[in-house]
Structure formats: C-alpha cells, structure tokens
ROMARLUM-884835 format. One line per 5 residues: number of its first residue (from 1); their letters; for each residue x, y, z of N, C-alpha, C. Coordinates in nm, 3 decimals. Atoms other than C-alpha are relative to their C-alpha. Layout:
<sites>
NUM	a	X Y Z X Y Z X Y Z ~ ...
</sites>
This chain:
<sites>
1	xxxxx	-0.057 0.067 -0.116 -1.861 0.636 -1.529 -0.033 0.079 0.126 ~ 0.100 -0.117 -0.126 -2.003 0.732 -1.158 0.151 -0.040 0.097 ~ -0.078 -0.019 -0.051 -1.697 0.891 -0.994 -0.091 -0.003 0.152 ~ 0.036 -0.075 -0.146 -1.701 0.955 -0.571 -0.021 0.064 -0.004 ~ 0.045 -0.182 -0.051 -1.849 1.228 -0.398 0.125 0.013 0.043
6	xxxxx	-0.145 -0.032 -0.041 -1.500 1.399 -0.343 0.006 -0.058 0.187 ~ -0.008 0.023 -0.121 -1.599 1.409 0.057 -0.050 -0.212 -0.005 ~ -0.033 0.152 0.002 -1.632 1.030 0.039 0.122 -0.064 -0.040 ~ -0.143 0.086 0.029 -1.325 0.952 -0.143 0.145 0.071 0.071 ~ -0.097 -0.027 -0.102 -1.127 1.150 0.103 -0.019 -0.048 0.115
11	xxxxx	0.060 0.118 -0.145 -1.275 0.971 0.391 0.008 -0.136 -0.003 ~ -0.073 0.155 0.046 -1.170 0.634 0.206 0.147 0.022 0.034 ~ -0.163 -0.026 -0.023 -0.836 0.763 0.169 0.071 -0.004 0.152 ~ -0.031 0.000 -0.146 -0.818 0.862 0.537 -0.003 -0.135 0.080 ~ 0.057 0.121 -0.033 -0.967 0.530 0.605 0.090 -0.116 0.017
16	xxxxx	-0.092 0.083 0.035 -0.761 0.323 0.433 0.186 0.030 0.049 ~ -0.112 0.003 -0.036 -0.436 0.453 0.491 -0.006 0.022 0.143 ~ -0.062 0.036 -0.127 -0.496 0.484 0.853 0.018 -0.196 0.095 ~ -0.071 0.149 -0.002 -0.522 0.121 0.862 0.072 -0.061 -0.016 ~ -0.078 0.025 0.087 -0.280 0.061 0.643 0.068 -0.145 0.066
21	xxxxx	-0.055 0.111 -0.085 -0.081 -0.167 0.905 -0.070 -0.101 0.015 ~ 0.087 0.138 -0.053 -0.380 -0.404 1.006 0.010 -0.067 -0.130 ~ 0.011 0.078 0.126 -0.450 -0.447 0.627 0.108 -0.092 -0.082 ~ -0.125 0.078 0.046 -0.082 -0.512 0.547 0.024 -0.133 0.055 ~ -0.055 0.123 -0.072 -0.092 -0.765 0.787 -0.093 -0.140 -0.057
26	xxxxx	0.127 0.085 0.082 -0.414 -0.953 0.641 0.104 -0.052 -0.145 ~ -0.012 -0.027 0.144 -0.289 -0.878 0.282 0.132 -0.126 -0.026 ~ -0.122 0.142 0.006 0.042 -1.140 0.365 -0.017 -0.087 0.070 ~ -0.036 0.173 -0.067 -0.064 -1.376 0.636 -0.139 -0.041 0.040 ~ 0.110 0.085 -0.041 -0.439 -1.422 0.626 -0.007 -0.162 -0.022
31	xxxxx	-0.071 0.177 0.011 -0.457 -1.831 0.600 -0.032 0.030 -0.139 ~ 0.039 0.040 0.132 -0.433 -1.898 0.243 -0.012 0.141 -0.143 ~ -0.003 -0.131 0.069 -0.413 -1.527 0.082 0.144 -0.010 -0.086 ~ -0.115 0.044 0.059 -0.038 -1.610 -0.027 -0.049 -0.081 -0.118 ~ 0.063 0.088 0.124 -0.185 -1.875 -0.257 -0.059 0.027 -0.073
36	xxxxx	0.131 -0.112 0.060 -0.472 -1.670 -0.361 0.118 0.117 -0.095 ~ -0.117 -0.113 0.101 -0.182 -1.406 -0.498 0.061 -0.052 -0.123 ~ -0.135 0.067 0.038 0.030 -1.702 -0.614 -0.085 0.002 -0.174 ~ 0.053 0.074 0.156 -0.233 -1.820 -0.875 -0.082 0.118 -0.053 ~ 0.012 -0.072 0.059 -0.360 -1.487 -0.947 0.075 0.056 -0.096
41	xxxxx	-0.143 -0.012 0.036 0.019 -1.410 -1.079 -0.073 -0.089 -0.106 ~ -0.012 0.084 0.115 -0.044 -1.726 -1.264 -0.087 -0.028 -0.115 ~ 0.097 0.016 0.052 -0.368 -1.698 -1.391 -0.012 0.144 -0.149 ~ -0.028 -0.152 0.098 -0.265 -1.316 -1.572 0.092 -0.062 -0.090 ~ -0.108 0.065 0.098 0.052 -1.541 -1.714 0.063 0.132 -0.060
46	xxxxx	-0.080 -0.056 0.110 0.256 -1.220 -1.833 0.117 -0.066 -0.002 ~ -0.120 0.027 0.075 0.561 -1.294 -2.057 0.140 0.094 0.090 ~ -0.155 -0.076 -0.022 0.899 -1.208 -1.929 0.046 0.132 -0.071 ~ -0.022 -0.143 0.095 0.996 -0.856 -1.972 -0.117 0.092 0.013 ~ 0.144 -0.087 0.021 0.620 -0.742 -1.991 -0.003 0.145 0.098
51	xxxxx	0.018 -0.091 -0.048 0.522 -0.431 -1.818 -0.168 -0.018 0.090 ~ 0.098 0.039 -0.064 0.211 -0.517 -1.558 -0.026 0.113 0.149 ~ 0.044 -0.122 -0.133 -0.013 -0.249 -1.370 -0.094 -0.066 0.110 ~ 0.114 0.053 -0.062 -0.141 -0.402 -1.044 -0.043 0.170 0.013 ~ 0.123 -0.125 -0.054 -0.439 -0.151 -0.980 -0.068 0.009 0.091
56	xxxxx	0.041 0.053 -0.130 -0.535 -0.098 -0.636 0.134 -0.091 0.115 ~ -0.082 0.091 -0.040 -0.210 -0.216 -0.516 0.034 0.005 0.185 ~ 0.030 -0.020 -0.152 -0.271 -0.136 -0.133 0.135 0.023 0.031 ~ -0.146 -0.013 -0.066 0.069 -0.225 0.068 0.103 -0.079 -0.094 ~ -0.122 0.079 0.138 0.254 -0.415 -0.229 -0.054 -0.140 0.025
61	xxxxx	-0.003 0.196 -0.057 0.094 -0.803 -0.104 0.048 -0.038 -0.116 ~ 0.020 0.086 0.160 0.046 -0.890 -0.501 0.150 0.024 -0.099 ~ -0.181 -0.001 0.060 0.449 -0.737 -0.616 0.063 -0.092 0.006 ~ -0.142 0.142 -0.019 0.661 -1.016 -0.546 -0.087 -0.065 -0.099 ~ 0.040 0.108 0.081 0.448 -1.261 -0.704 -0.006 0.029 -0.174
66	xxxxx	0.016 -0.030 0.154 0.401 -1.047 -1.030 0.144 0.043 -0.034 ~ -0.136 0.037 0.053 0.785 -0.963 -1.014 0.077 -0.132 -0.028 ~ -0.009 0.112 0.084 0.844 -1.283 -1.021 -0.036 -0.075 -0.121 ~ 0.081 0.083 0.149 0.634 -1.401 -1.330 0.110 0.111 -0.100 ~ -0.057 -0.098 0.078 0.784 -1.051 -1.539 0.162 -0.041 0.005
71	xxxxx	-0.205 0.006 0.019 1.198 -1.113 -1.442 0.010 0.137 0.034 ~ -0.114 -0.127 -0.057 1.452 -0.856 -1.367 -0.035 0.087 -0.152 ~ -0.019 -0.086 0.151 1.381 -0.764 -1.813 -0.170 0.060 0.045 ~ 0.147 -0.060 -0.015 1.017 -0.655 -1.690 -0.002 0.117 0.060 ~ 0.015 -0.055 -0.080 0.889 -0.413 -1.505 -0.175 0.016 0.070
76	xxxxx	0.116 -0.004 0.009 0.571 -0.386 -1.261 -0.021 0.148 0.101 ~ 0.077 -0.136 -0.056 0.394 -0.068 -1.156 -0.118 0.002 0.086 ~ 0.122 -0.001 -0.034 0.146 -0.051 -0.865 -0.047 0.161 0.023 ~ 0.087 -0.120 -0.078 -0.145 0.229 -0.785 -0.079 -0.005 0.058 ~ 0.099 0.040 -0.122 -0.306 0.286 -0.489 -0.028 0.142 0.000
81	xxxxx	0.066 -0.119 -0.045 -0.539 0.622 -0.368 0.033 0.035 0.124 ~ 0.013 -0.003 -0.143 -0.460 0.559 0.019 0.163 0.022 -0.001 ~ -0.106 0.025 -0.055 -0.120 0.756 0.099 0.033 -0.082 0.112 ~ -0.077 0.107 -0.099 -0.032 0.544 0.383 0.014 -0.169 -0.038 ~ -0.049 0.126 -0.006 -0.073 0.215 0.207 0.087 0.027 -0.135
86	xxxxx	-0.094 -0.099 0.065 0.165 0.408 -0.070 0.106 -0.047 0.049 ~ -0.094 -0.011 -0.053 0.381 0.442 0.155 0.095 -0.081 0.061 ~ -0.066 0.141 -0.077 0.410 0.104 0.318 0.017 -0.087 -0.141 ~ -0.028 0.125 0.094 0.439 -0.062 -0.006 0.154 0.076 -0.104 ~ -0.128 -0.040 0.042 0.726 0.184 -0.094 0.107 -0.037 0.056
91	xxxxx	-0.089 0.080 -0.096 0.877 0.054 0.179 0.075 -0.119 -0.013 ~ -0.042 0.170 -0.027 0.848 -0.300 0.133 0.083 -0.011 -0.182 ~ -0.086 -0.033 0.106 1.044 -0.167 -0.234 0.132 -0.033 0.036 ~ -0.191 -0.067 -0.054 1.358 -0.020 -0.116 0.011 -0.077 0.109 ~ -0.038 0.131 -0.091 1.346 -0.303 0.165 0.068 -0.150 -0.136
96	xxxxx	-0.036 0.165 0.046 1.377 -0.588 -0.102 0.097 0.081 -0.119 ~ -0.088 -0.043 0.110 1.591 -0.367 -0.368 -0.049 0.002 -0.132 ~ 0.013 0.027 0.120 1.397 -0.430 -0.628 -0.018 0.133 -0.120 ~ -0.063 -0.109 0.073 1.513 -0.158 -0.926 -0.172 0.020 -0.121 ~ 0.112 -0.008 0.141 1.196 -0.265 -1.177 -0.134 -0.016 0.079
101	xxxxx	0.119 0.043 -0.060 0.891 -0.236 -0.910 -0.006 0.167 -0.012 ~ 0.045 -0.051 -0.088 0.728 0.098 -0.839 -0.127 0.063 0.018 ~ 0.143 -0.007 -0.035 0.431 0.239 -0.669 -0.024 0.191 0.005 ~ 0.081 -0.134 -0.026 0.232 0.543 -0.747 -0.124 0.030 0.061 ~ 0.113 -0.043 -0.042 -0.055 0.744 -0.580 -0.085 0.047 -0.160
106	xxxxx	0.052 -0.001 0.108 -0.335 0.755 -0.855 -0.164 -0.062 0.044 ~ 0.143 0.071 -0.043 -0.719 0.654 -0.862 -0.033 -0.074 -0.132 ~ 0.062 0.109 0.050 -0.879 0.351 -1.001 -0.090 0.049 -0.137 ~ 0.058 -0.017 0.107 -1.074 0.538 -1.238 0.021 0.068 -0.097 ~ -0.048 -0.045 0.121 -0.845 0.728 -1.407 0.180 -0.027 0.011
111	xxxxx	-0.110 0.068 0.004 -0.543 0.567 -1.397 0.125 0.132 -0.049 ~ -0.113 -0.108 0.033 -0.184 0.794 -1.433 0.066 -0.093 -0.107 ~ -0.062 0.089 0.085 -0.084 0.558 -1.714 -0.077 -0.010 -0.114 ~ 0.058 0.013 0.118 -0.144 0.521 -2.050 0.022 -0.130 -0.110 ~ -0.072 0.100 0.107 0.028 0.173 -2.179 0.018 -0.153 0.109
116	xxxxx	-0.044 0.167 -0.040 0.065 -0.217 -2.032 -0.007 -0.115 -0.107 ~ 0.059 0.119 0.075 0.078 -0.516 -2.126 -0.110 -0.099 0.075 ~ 0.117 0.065 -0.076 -0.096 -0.679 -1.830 -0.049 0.041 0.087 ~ 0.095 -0.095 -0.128 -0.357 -0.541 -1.601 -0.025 -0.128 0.101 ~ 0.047 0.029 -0.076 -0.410 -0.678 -1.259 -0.074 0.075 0.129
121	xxxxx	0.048 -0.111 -0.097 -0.634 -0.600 -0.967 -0.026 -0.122 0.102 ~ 0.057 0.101 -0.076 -0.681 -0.810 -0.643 -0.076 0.054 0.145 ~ 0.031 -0.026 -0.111 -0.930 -0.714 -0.329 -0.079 0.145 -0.055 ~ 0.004 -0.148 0.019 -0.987 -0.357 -0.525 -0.149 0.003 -0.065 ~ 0.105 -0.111 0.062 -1.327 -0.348 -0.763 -0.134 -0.003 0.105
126	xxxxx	0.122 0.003 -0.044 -1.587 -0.433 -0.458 0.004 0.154 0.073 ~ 0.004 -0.137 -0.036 -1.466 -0.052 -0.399 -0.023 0.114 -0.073 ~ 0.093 -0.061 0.098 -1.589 0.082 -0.685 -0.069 0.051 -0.006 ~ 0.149 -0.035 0.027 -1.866 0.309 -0.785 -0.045 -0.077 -0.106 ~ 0.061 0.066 0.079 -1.890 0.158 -1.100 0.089 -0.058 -0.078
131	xxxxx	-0.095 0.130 0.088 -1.673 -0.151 -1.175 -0.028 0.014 -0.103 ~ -0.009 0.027 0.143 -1.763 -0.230 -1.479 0.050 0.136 -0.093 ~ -0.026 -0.077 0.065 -1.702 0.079 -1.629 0.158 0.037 -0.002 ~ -0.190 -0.052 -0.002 -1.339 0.151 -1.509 0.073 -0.123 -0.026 ~ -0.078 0.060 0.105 -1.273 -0.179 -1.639 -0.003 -0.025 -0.059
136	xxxxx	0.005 -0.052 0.190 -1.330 -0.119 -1.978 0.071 0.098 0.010 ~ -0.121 -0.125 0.018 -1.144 0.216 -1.903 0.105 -0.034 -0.001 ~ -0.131 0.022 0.028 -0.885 0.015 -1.821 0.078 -0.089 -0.097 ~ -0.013 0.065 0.121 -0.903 -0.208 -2.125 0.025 0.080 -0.109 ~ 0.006 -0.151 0.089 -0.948 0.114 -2.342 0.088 0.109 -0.024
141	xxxxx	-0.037 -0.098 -0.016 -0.733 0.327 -2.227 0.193 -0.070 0.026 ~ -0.117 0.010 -0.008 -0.414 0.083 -2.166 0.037 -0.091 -0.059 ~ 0.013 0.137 0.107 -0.493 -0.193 -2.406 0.093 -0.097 0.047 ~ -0.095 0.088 0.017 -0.333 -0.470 -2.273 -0.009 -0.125 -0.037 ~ 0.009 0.126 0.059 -0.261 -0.830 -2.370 -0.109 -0.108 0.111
146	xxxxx	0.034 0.055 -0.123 -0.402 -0.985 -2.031 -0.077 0.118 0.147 ~ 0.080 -0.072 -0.105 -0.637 -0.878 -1.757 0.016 -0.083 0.069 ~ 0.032 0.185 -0.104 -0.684 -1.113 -1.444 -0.050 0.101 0.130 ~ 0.082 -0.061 -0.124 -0.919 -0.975 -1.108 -0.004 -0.125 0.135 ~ 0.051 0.095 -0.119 -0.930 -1.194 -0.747 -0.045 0.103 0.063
151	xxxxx	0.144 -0.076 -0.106 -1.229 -1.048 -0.530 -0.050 -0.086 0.083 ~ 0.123 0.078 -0.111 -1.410 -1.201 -0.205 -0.126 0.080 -0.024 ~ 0.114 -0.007 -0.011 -1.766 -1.207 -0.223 -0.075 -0.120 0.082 ~ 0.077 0.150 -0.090 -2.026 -1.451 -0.054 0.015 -0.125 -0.085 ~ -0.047 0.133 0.052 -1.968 -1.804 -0.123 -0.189 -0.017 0.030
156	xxxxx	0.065 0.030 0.024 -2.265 -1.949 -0.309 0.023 -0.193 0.016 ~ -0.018 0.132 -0.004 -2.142 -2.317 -0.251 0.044 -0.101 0.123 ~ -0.067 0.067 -0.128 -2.037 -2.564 0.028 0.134 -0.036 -0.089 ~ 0.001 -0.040 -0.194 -1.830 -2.549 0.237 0.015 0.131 -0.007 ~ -0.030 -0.148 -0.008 -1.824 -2.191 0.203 -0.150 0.084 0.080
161	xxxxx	0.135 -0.094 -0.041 -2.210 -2.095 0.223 -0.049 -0.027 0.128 ~ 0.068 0.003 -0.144 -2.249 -2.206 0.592 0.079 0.175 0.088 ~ -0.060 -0.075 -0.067 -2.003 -1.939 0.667 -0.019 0.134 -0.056 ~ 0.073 -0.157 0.061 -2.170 -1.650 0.482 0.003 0.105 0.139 ~ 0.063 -0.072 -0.122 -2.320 -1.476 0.822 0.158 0.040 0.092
166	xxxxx	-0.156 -0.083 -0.001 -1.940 -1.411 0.898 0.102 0.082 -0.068 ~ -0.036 -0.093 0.105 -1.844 -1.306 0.611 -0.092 0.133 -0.012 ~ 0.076 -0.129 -0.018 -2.101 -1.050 0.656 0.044 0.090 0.099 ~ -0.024 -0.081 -0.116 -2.006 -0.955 0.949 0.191 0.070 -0.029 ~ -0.116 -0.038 0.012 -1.614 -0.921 0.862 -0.006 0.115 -0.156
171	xxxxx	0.019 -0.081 0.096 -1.708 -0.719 0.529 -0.019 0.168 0.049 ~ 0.053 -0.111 -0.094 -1.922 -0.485 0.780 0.091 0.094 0.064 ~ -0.131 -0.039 -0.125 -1.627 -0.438 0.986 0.131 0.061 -0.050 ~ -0.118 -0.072 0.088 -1.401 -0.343 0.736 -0.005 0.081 -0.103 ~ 0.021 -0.091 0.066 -1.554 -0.132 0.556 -0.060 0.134 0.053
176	xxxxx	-0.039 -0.114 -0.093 -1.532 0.258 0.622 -0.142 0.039 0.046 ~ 0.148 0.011 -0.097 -1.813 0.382 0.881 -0.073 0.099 -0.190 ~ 0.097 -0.102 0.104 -2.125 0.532 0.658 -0.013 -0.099 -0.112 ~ 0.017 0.107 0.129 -2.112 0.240 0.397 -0.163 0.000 -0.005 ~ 0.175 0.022 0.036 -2.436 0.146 0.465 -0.096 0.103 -0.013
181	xxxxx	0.077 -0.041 0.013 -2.611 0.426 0.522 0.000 0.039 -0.141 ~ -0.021 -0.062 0.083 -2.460 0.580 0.222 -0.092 -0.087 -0.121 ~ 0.045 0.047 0.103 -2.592 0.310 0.013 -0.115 -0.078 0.027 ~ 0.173 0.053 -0.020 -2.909 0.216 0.175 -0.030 -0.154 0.025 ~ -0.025 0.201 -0.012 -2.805 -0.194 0.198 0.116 -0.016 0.038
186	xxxxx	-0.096 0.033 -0.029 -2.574 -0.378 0.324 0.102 -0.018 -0.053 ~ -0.100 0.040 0.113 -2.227 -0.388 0.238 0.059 -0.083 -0.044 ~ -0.034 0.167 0.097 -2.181 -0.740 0.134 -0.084 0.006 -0.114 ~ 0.091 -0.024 0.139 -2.507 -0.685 -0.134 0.112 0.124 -0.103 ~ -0.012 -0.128 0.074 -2.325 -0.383 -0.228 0.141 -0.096 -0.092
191	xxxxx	-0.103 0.057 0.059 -1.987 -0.594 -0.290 -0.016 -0.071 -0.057 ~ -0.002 0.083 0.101 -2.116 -0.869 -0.466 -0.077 0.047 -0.092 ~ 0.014 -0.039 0.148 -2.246 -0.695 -0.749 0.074 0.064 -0.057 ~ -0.116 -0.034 0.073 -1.975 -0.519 -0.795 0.127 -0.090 -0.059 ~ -0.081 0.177 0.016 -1.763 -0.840 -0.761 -0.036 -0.043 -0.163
196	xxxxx	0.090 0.050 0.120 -2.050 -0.960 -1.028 0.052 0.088 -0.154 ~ 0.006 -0.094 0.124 -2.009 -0.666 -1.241 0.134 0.014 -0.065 ~ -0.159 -0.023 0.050 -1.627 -0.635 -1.282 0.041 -0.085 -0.053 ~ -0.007 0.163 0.064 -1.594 -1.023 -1.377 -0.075 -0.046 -0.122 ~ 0.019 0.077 0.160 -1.826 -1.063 -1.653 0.025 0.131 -0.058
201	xxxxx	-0.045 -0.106 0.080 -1.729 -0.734 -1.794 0.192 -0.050 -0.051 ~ -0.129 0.040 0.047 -1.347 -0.924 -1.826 -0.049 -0.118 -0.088 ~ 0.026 0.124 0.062 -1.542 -1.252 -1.920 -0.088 0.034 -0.115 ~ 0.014 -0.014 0.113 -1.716 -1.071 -2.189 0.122 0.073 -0.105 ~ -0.083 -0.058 0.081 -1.432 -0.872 -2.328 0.130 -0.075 -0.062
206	xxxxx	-0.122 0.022 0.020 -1.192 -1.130 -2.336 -0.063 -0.119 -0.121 ~ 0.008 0.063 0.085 -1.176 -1.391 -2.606 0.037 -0.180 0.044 ~ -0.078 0.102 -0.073 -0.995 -1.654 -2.419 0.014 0.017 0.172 ~ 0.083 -0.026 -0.119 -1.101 -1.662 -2.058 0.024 -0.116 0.115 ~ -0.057 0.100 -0.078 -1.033 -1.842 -1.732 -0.127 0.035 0.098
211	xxxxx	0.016 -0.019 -0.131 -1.272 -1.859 -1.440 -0.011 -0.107 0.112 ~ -0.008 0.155 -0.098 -1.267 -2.038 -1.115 -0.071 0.078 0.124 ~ -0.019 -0.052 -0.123 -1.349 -1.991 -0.717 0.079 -0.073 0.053 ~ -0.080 0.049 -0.050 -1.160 -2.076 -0.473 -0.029 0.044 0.182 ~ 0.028 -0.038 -0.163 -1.153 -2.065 -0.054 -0.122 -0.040 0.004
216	xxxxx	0.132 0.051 -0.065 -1.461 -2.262 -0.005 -0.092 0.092 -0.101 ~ 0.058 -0.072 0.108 -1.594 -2.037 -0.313 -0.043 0.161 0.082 ~ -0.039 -0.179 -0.092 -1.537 -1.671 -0.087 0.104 0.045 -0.153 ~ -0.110 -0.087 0.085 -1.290 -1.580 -0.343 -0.018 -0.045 -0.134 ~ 0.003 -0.031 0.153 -1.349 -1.563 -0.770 0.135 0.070 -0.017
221	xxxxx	-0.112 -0.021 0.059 -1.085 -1.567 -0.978 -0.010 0.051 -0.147 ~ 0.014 -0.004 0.144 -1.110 -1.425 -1.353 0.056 0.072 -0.087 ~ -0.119 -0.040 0.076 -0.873 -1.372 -1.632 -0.014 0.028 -0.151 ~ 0.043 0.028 0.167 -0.840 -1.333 -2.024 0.119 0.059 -0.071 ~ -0.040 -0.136 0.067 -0.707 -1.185 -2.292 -0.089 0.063 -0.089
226	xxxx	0.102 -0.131 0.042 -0.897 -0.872 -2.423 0.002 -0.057 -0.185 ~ 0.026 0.025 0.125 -1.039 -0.986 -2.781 -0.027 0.197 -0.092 ~ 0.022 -0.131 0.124 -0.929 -0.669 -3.059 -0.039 0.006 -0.104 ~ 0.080 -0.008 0.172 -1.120 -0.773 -3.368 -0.075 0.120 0.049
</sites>
C-alpha cells in the first residue's frame, strides 16, 4: 500500500482543517448533498444496533443519517486525519447529545480500529494514494457485513457532461496547492481513477452489490456485502 510522503500528509492536514468551516458548510447545504448522504445511509442498510465506521468523516455531514439507520442500540464511530475537522464534528456531537456517536483522529490507511459491522466512506478515497488497497485493508482488517462509498468524479453522461469544465475547475480549487505539480496531471484525472479504483475494488469483493450515479452522474454510488467463501 503507497502511504504519503509524511511532509505531504501534514500539509493535507493543515489544509484541511484550516478549512474546516468552508467545507462544513458545503458538506450540509451544497444543493442536493443532504440527499446524496440520505441514500448513502440507505444504500450501506446497517441493522439496528450495528456498529458502523464512517472513514474520512470530515465535520460529522454523514452522522445523523447513519445514527439514524443504527438506533440509540447501535453505535457509529467516525475518523478523520484533519484536527480541525475533528474538532468541528466533535462539536456538532455534544451539540446534538448524542451518547452512541464518536469521532476519532486516525488515518485512512491504517485505521485505529479493529472490528465493524459496516464500513462507510463519502467524499474521502479521491484522497488516497492508493484506494484500492486501503479498501481491502479495510475489508481485511475489520471484516464487515456491508461496505457502501459516494465519490464525485466527472460525469460521463448528460446532463452532467456539459458541465465537466467546472467541475474541473472546482476540483482544482479545492484541492491543496502542489496537487498538480506533485502528480504531474491534473487533479480531476488524478480523482477519477481513484474514484475508479476504490469502486470496483467494493464491486469485486462484494457478492451482492449495488451501483448507481446520481447528480447529473457527478456523483457514484457503490455498496455490497463483502463475499467470505
């Protein structure tokens, strides 16, 4: 698995959590991102009670919706790398009371956990060095019943693909300075193969399998459960 150069993944960190605020604000009221959460929640389907690690959990957007599916007999656990969006999603905790939510600092590729039942991740593997691999680590390493991933990438379809050349540009813009040089292409190429790569690595591992797009086909949706023969 191809970890960060340390000085890169502290310059994410810095990155990310000094944004933290703009992103929080995206993360609950871009148009149509609420919905995008709603049916991600629904598309993982855990059982009441379950135990569900969002991964990548930024400022908490994707908690409510997965405390709701789990109940008060559940519990869900997010991890994020960026203290400041940590921090704001600890917040938006001990703001709503909720006793069975909480959020640790931890990285994507080696997770501080060893057990779920359902893995989620939404917005997180086009940040990857190497999706595919950390999710099999996280199939491997926390075996659970259910996986489910939502990611933006370029929309290959109408009405979406007229609006590519913005989506380029808002990818550009939000991602931390040095992207490109670092990786020699642009960082929309760079995100949709990772996009690519993290999705059929769930759609081969799983046995039973969901996929869709959605948002004018900007946003992939894909789910399963992990086949243990």
């Amino acid at each position: 698995m191809t970890a960060p150069a340390p000085g890169r993944a502290a310059a994410a960190q810095a990155f990310y959590s000094r944004w933290a605020p703009g992103y929080d604000r995206l993360a609950r009221h871009a148009p149509g991102v609420r919905r995008l959460r709603r049916r991600l929640a629904t598309a993982l389907c855990p059982d009441t009670g379950d135990v569900v690690v969002d991964v990548g959990c930024g400022t908490g957007a994707t908690l409510p919706y997965l405390r709701d599916r789990v109940g008060t007999e559940g519990r869900v656990v997010g991890v994020d790398f960026a203290p400041g969006a940590v921090a704001r999603a600890r917040d938006r905790i001990d703001r709503a009371g909720w006793a069975n939510v909480t959020v640790c600092r931890g990285d994507a590729t080696r997770l501080p956990l060893d057990d779920a039942d359902a893995v989620v991740a939404a917005f997180l593997v086009g940040m990857l060095p190497d999706p595919a691999a950390t999710v099999r680590t996280w199939l491997d390493s926390l075996e659970p019943d259910r996986i489910a991933l939502l990611d933006l990438a370029r929309s290959y379809r109408l009405p979406g693909r007229p609006l590519d050349p913005l989506f380029r540009l808002a990818v550009r813009g939000s991602a931390p300075p040095g992207t490109a040089t670092h990786h020699g292409e642009s960082p929309t190429r760079v995100l949709d193969r990772r996009v690519a790569a993290a999705h059929r690595t769930v759609l081969a591992a799983c046995a039973a399998t969901t996929h869709e797009t959605r948002a004018g086909g900007f946003a992939y949706l894909s789910a399963g459960r992990p086949d243990r023969r």
